[in-house]
Backbone as numpy.savetxt, mean C-alpha at the origin, in Angstrom:
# Nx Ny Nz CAx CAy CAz Cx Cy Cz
16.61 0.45 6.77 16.75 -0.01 8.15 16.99 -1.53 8.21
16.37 -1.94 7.26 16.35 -3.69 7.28 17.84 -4.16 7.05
18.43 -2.91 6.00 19.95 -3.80 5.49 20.80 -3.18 6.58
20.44 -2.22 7.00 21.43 -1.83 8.25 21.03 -2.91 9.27
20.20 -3.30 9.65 20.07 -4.41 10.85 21.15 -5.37 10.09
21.03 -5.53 9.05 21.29 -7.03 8.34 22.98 -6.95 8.39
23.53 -5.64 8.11 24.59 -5.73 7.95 25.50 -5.41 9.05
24.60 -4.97 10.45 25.16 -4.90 11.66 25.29 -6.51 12.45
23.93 -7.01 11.97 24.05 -8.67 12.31 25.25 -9.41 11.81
25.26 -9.31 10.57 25.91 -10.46 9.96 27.83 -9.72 9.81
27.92 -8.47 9.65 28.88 -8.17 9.97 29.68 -8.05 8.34
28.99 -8.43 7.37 29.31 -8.07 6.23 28.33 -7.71 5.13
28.46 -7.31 3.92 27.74 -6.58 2.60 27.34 -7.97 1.95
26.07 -8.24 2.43 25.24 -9.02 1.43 24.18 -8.88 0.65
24.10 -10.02 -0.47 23.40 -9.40 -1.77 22.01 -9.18 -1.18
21.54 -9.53 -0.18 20.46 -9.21 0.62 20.54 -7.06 0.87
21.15 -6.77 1.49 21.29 -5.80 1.86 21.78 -4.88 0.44
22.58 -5.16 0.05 22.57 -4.32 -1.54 21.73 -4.04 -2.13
20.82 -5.52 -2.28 19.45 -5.41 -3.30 18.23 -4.02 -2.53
18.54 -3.95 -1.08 17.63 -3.11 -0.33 17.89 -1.88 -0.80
19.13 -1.53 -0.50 19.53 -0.29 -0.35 19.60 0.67 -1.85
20.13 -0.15 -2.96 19.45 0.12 -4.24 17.85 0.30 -4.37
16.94 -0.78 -3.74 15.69 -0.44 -3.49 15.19 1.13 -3.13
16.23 1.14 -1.94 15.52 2.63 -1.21 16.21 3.38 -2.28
17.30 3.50 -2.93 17.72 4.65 -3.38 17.05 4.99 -4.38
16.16 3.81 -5.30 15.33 4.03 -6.45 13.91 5.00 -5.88
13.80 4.43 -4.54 12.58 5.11 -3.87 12.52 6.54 -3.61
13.84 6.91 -3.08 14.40 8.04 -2.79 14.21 9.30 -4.34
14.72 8.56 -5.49 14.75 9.26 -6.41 13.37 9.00 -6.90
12.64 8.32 -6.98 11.46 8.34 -7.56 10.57 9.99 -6.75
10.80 10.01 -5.76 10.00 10.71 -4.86 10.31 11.98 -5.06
11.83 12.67 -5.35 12.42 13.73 -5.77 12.13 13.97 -6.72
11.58 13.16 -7.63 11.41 13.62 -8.83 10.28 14.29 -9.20
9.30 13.79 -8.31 7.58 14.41 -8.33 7.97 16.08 -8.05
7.11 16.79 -9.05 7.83 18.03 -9.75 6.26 18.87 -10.10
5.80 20.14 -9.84 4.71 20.69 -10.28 5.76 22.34 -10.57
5.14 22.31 -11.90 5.25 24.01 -11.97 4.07 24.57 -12.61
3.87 25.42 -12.26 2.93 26.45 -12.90 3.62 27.79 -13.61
3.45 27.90 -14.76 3.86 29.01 -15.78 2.58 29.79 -15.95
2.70 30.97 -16.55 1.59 32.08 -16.57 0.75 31.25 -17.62
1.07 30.67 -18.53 -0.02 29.75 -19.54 -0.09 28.12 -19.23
0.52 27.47 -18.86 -0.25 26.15 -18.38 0.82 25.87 -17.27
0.16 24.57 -16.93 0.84 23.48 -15.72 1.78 22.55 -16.23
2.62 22.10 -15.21 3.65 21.03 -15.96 3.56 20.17 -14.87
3.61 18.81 -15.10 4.04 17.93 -14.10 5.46 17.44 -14.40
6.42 16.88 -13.52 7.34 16.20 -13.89 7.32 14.73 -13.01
7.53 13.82 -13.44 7.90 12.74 -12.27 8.71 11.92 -12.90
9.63 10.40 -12.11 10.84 9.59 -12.73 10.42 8.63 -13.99
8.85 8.18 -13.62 8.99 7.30 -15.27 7.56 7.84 -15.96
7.18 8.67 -14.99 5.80 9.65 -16.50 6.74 11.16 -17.30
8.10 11.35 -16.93 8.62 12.37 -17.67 7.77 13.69 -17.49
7.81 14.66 -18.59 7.50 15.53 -18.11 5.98 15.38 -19.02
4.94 15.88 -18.65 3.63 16.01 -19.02 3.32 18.15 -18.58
2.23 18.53 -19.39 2.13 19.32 -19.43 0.52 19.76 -19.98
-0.23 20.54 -19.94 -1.47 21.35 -19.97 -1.39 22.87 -20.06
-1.88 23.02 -21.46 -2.32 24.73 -21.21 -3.40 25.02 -20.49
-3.59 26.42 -20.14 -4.48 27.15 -19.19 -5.94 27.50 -20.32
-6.07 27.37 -21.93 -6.96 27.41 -22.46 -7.90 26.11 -22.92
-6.68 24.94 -22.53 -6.73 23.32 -22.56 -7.68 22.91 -21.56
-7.63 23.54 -19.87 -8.40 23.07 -19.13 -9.53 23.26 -18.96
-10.46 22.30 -19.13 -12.23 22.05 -18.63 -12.34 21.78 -17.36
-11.79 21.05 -16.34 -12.05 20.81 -14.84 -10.78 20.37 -14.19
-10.78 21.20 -13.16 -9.11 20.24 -12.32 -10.12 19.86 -10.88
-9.88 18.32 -10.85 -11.13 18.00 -9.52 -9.65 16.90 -8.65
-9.55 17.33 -7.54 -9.17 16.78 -6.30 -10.01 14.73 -5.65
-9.77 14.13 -6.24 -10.09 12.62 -6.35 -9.56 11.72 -5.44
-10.11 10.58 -4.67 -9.61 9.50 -3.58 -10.36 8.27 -4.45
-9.30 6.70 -4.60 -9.86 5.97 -5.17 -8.84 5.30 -4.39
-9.29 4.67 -3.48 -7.77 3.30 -3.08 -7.75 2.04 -3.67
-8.76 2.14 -5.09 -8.25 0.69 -5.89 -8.05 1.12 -7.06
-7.40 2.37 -6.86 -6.61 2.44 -8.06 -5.44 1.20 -8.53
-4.63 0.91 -9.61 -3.71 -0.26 -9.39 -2.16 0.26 -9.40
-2.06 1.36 -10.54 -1.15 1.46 -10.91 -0.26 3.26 -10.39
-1.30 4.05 -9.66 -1.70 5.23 -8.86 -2.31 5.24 -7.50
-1.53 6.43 -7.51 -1.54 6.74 -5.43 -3.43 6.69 -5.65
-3.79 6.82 -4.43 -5.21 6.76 -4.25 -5.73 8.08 -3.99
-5.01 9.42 -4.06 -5.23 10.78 -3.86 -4.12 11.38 -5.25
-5.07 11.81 -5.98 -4.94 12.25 -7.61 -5.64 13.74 -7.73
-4.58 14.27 -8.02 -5.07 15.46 -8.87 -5.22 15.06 -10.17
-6.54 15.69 -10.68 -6.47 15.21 -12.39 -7.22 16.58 -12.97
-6.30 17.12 -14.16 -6.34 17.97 -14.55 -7.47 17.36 -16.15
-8.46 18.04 -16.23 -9.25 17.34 -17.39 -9.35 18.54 -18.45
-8.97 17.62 -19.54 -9.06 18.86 -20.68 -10.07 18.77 -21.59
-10.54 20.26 -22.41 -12.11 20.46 -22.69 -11.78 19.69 -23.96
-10.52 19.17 -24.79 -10.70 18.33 -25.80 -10.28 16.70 -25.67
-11.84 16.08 -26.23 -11.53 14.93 -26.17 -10.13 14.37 -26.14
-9.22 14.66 -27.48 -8.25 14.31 -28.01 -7.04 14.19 -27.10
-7.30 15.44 -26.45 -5.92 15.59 -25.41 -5.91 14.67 -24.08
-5.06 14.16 -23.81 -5.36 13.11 -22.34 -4.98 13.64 -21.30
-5.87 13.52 -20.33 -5.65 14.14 -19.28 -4.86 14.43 -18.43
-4.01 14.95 -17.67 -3.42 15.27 -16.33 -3.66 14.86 -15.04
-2.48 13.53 -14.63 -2.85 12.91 -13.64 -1.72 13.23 -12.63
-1.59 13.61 -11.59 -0.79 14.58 -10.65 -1.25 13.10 -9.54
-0.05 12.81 -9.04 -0.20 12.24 -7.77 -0.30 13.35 -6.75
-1.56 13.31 -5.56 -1.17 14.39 -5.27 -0.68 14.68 -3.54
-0.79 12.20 -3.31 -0.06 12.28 -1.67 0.91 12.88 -1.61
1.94 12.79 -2.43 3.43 13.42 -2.32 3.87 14.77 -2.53
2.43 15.89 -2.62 3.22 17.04 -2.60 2.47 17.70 -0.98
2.58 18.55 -0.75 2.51 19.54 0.02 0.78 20.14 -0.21
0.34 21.02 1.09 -1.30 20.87 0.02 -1.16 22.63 -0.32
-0.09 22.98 -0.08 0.10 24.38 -1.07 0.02 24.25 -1.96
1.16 23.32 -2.63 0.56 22.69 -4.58 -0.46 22.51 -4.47
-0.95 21.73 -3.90 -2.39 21.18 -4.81 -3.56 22.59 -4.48
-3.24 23.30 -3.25 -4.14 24.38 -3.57 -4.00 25.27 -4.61
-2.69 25.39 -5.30 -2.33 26.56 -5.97 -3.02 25.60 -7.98
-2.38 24.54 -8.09 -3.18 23.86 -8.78 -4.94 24.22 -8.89
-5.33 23.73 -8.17 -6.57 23.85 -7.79 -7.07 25.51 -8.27
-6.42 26.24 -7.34 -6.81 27.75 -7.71 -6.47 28.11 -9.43
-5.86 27.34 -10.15 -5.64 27.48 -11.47 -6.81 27.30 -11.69
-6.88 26.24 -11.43 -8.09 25.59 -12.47 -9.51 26.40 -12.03
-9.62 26.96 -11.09 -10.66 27.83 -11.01 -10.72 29.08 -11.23
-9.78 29.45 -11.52 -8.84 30.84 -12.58 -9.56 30.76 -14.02
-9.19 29.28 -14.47 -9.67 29.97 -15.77 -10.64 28.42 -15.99
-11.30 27.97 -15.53 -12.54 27.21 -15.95 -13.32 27.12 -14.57
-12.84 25.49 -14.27 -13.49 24.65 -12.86 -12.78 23.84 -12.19
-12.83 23.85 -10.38 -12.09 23.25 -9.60 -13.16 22.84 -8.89
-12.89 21.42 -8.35 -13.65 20.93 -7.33 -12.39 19.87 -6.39
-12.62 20.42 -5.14 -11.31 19.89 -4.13 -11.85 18.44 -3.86
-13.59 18.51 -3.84 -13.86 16.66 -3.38 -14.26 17.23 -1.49
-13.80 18.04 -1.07 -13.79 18.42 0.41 -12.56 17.13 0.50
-11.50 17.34 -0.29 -10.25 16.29 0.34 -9.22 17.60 0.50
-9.03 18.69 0.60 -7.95 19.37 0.42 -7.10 19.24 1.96
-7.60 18.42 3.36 -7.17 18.49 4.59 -7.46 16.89 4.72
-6.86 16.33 3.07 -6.30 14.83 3.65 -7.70 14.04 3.48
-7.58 12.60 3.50 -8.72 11.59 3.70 -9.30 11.45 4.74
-8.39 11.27 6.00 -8.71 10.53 7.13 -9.70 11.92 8.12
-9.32 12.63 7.93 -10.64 13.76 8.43 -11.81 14.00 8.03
-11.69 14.02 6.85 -13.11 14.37 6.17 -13.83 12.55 6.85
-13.17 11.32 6.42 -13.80 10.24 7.32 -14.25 10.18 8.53
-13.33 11.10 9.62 -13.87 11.03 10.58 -15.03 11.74 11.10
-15.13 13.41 10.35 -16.32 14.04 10.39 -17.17 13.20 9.85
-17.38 12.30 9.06 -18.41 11.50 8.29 -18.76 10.40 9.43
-18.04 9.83 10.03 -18.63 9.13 11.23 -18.69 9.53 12.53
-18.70 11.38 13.01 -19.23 11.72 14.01 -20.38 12.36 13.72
-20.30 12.63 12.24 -21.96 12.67 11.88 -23.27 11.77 11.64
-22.46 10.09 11.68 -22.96 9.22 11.64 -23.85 8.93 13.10
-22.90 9.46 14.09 -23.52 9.41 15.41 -22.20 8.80 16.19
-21.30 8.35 15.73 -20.21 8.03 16.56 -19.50 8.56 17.49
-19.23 8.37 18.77 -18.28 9.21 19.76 -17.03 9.24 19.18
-15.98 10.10 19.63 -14.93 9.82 19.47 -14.55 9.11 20.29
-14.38 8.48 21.15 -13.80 7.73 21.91 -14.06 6.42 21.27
-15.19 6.51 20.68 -15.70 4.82 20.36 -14.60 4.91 18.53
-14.93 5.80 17.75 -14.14 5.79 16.48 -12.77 5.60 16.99
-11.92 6.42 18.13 -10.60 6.07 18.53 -10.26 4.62 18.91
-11.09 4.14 19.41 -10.90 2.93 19.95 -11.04 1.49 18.86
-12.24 1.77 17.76 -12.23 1.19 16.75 -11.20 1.22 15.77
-10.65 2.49 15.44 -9.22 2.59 14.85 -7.79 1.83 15.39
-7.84 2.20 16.38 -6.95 0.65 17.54 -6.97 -0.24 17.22
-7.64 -1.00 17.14 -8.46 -2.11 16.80 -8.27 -2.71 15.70
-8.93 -2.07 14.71 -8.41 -2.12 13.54 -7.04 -2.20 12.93
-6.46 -1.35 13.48 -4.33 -1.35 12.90 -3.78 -2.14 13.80
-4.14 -2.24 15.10 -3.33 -3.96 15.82 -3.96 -5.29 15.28
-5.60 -4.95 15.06 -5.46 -6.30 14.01 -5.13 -6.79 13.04
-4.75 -5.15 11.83 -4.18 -6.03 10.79 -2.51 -6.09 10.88
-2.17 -5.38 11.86 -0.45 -5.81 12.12 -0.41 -7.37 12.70
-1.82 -7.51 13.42 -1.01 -9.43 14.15 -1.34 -9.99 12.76
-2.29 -9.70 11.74 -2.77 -10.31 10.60 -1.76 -10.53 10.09
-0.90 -9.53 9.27 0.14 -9.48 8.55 1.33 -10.60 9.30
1.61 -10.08 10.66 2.71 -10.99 11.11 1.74 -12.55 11.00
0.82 -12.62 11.80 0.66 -14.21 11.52 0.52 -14.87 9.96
0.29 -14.00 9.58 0.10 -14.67 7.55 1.81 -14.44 7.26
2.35 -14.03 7.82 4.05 -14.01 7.43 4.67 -15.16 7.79
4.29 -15.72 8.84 4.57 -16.49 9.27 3.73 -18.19 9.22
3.05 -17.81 8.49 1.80 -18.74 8.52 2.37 -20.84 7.84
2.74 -20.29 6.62 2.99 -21.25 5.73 4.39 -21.67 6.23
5.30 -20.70 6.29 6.37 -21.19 6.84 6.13 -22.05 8.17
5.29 -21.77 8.83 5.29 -23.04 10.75 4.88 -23.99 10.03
3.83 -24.39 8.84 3.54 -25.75 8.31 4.47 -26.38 7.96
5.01 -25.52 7.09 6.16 -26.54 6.16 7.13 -26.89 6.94
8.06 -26.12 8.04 9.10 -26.14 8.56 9.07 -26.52 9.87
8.11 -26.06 10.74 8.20 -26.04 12.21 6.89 -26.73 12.48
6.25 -27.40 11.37 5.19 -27.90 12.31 4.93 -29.46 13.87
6.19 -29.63 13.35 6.76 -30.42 14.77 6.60 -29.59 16.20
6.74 -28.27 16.04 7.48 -27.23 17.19 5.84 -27.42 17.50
5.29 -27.77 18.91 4.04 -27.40 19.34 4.17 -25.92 19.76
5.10 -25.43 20.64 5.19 -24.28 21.09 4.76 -23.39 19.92
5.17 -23.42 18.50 5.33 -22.35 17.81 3.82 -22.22 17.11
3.41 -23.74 17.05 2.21 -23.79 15.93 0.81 -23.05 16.99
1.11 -22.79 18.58 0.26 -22.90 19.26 0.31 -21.52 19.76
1.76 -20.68 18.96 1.72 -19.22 19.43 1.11 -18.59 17.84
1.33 -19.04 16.78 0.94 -19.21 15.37 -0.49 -18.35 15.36
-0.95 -19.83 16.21 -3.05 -20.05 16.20 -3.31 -18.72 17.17
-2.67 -18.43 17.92 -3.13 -17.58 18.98 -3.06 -16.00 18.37
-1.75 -15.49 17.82 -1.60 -14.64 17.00 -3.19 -14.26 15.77
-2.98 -15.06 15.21 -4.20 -15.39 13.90 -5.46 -15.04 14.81
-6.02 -15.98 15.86 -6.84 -16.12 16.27 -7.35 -14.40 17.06
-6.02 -13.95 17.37 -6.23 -12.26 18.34 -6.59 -11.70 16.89
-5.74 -11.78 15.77 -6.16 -10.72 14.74 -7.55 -11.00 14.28
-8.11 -11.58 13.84 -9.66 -12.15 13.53 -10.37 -11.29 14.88
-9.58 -11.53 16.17 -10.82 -11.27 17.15 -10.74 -9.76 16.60
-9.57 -8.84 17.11 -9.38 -7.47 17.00 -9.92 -6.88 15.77
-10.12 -7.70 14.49 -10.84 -7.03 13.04 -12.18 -6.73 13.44
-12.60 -8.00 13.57 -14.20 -8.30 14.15 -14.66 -6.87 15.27
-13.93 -7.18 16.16 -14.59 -5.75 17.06 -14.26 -4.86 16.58
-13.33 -4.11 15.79 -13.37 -2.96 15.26 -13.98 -2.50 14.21
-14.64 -3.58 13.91 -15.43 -3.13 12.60 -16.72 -3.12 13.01
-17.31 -3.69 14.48 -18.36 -3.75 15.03 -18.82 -2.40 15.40
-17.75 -1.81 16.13 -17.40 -0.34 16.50 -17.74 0.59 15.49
-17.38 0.62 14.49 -18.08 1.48 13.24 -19.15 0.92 12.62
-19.67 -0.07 13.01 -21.04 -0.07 12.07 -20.93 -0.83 11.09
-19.67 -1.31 10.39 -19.36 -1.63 9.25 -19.92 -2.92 9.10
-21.00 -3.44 8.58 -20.96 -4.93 9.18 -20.35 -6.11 7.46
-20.83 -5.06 6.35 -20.33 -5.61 4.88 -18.82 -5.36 4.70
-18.18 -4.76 5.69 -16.54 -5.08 6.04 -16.41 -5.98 5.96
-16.76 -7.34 6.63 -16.66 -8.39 7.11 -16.82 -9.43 5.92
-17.80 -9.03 5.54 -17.69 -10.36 4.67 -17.04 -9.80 3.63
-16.62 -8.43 2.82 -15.56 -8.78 2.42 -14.16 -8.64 3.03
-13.67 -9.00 3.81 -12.55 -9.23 4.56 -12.47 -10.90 4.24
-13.91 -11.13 4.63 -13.66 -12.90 4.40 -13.32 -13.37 2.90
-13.96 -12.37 2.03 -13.35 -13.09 0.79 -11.67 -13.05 0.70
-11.86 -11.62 0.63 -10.13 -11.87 0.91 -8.58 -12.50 1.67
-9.64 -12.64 2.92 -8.60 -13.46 3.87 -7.94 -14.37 3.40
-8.23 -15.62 2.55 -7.56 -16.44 2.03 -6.47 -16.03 1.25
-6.67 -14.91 0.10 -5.52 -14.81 -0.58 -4.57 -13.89 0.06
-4.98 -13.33 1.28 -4.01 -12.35 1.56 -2.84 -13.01 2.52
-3.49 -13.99 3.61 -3.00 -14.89 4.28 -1.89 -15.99 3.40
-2.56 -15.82 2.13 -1.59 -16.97 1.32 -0.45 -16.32 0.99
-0.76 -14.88 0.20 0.22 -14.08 -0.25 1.11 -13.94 0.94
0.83 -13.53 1.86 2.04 -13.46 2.85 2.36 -14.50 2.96
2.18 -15.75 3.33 2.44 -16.82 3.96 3.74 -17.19 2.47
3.23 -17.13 1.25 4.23 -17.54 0.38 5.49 -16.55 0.27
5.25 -15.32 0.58 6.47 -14.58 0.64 6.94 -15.01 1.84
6.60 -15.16 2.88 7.42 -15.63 4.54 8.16 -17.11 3.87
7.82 -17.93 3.23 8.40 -19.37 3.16 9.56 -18.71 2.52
9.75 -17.90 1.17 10.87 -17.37 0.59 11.58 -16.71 0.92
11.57 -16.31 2.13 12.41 -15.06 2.87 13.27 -16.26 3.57
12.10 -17.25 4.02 12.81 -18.06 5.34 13.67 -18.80 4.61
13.83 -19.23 2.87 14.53 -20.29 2.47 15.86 -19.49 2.16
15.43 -18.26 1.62 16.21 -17.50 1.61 18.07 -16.88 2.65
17.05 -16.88 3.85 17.72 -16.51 5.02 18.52 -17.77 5.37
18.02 -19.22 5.29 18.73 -19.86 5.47 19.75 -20.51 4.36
19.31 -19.90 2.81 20.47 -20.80 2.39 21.88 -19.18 2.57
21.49 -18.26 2.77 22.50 -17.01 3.19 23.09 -17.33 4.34
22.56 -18.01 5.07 23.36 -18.06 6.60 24.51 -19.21 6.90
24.35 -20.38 5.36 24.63 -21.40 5.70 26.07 -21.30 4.79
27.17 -21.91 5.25 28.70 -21.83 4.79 29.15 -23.11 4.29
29.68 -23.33 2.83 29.04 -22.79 2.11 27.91 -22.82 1.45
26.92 -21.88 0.97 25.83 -21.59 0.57 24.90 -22.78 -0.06
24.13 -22.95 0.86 23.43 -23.99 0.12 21.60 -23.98 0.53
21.25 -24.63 -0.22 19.57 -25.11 0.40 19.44 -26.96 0.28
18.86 -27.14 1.06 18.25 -28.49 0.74 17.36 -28.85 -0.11
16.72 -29.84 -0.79 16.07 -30.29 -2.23 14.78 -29.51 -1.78
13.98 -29.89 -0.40 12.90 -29.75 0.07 12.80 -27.95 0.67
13.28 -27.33 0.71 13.58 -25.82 0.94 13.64 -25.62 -0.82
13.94 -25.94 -1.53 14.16 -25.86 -2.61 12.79 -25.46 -3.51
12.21 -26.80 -2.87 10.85 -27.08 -4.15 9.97 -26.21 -3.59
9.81 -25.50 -2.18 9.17 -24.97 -1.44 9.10 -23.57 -2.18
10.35 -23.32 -2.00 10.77 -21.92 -3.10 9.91 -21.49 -3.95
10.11 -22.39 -5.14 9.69 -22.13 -6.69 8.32 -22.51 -6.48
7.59 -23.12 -5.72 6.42 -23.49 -5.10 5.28 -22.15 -4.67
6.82 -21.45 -3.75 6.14 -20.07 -3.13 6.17 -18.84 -3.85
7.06 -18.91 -4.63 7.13 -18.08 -6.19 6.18 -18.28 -6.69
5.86 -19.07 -7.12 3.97 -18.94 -8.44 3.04 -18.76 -7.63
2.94 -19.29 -6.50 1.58 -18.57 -5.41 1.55 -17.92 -4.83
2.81 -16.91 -4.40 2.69 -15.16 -4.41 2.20 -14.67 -5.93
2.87 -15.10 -6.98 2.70 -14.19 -8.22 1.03 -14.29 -8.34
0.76 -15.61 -8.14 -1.01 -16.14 -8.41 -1.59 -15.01 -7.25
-1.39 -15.20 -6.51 -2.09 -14.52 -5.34 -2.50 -13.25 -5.19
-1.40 -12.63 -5.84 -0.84 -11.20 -5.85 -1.72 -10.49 -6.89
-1.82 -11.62 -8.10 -2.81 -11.20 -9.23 -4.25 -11.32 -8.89
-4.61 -12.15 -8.07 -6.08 -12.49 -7.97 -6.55 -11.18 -7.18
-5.79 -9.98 -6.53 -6.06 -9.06 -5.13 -6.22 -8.01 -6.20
-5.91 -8.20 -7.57 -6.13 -6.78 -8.38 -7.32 -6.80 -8.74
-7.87 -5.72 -8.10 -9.59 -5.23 -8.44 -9.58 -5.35 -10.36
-10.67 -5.46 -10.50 -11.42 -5.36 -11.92 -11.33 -4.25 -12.65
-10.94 -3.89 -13.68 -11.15 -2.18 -14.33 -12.21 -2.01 -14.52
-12.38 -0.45 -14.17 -13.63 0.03 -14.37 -13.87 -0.05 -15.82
-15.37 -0.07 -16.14 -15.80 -0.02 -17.40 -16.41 1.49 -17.64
């Protein structure tokens, strides 16, 4: 959608819009490729860069249904097929991207011929959460309203940290802009805060605060590179200035820094 805006704007095929659309098409095929079969003696997975992996039906000790959202390198909803020998490594099934017929029919394998445990995730994350906080004592109206809350604050979050570093460096002359900037920032902080008040959550908060800094930075350094970006593309012929320049390679190592500091710890 972005390179179609881009290329309806600008009216021609730029390396902006190429680089996207190769993007999506890698996305596209990555996603086609996620592949489950079941044969009368084991399971197969297929996907674009784990190839094909596979498990016999005398191999499996437990197939358990799993949610971890700090995973780093995996979806945060995993089928994992565990086998009764050390030696053999396990079976890791992404399992947002299929359908929950696979993963039930999976599942029913593994309780065919050993052990299955679904986790009570087989109808998704966000339900089993919400039964967990109307058993907490929560109305729905009050969880609906806290969920609100929550996703408009971290959308003004995101836009004001997108925009953040770029109004310093570039526009901080513009009062108008630095003063719609603060106001933006200032609604998302408010809107986190009450929605997390709303659930109870109150150790949300402080870690939100640890993180705020690097997340605000991380965006803020990708927004300066988009913006130096956009302008040395717009400009005929192609150029940047010294100071757009140093800003760049500036905002390059403190996304990469930033980006690394947000990766959780491995488990031990």
């Amino acid at each position: 959608m972005i390179a179609w805006a881009d290329v309806s704007t600008s009216g021609s095929l730029d390396a902006l819009a190429v680089s996207l659309i190769l993007v999506s098409l890698l996305g596209f095929a990555w996603l086609l490729s996620f592949q489950i079969e079941l044969t009368p003696s084991e399971i197969i997975f297929r996907s674009l860069f784990r190839g094909r992996r596979s498990i016999r039906n005398d191999q499996i000790k437990k197939v358990s249904l799993t949610c971890d959202f700090r995973r780093r390198t995996s979806g945060p909803l995993q089928l994992i097929v565990e086998p009764s020998d050390g030696a053999i490594k396990q079976l890791r099934i992404n399992a947002k991207v299929f359908p929950r017929a696979a993963i039930d029919a999976v599942l029913e394998r593994g309780a065919s011929v050993a052990e299955a445990d679904d986790g009570g995730l087989r109808e998704g994350v966000f339900l089993p959460v919400f039964r967990g906080l109307r058993k907490g004592g929560l109305s729905t109206v009050r969880i609906l309203a806290a969920a609100v809350m929550l996703l408009l604050g971290a959308i003004a979050l995101v836009v004001a940290s997108f925009h953040s570093l770029e109004t310093i460096f570039f526009f901080w002359q513009d009062a108008r802009r630095v003063v719609v900037e603060v106001c933006i920032f200032g609604s998302s902080i408010f809107l986190l805060f009450v929605g997390e008040r709303l659930f109870d959550e109150h150790h949300w908060v402080r870690s939100m605060g640890r993180q705020l800094p690097l997340f605000v930075a991380s965006f803020g350094f990708l927004g300066v590179m988009l913006y130096v970006w956009r302008a040395y593309s717009s400009r005929q012929p192609h150029t940047a200035t010294t100071y757009e320049t140093i800003w760049f390679f500036i905002s390059l190592v403190g996304f990469l820094l930033c980006t690394y500091r947000f990766r959780p710890p491995k488990k031990k």
